[in-house]
C-alpha positions as CSV (number, residue, x, y, z in Angstrom):
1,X,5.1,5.6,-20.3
2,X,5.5,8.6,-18.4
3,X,4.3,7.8,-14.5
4,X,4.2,10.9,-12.6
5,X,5.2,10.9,-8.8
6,X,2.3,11.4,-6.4
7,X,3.1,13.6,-3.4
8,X,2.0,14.3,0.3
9,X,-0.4,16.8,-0.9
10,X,-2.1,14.9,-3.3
11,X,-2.9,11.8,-0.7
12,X,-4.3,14.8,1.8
13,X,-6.6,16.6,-0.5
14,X,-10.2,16.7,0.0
15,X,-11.3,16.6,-3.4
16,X,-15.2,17.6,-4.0
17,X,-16.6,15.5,-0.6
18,X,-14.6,17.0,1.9
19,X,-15.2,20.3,0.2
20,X,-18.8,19.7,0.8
21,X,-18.6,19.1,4.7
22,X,-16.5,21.9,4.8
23,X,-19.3,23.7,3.4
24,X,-21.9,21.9,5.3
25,X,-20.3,22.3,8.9
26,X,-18.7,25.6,8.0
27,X,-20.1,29.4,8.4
28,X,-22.9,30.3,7.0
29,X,-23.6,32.7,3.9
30,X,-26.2,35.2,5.5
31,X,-26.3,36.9,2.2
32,X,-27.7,34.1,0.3
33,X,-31.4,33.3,0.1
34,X,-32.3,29.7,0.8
35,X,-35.5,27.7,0.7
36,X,-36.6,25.9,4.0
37,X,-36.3,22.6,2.0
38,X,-32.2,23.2,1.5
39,X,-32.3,24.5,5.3
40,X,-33.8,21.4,6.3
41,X,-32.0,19.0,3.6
42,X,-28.4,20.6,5.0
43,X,-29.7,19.8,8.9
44,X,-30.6,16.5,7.6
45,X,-27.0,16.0,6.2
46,X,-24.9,17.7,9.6
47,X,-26.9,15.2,11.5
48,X,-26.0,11.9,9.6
49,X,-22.2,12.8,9.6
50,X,-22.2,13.3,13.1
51,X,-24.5,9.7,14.0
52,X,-21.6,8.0,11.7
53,X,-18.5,9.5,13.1
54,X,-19.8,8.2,16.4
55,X,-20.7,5.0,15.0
56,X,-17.3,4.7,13.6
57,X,-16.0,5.7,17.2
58,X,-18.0,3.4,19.0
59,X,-17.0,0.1,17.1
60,X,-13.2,0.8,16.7
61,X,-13.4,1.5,20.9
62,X,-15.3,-1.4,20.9
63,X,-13.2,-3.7,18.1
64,X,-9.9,-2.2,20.5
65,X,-11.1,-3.0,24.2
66,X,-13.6,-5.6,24.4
């Protein structure tokens, strides 16, 4: 059996997920034509990620000091 050595790099890459909220919280593409439904579906999505990093925050602040 040949087991290959992982590295740093492969434990820190993002893989397809974090490629997406790259995309999602990243610049814009002015020269592509979207619907108002993707507009509205990629708000939708920036919005989410946001309420659950601060719910993340707020119980580990919590979990630490009360």
């Amino acid at each position: 059996m040949d087991k290959k050595k992982n590295t740093a790099k492969e434990y820190f890459e993002l893989g397809e997920v974090g490629r997406y909220f790259l995309r999602l919280f990243g610049k814009k593409y002015k020269n592509k034509p979207g619907s108002i439904n993707l507009q509205l579906m990629h708000g939708i999505n920036r919005i989410t990620v946001i309420v659950f990093i601060l719910a993340l925050l707020f119980f580990t602040i919590k979990k630490l000091f009360f």
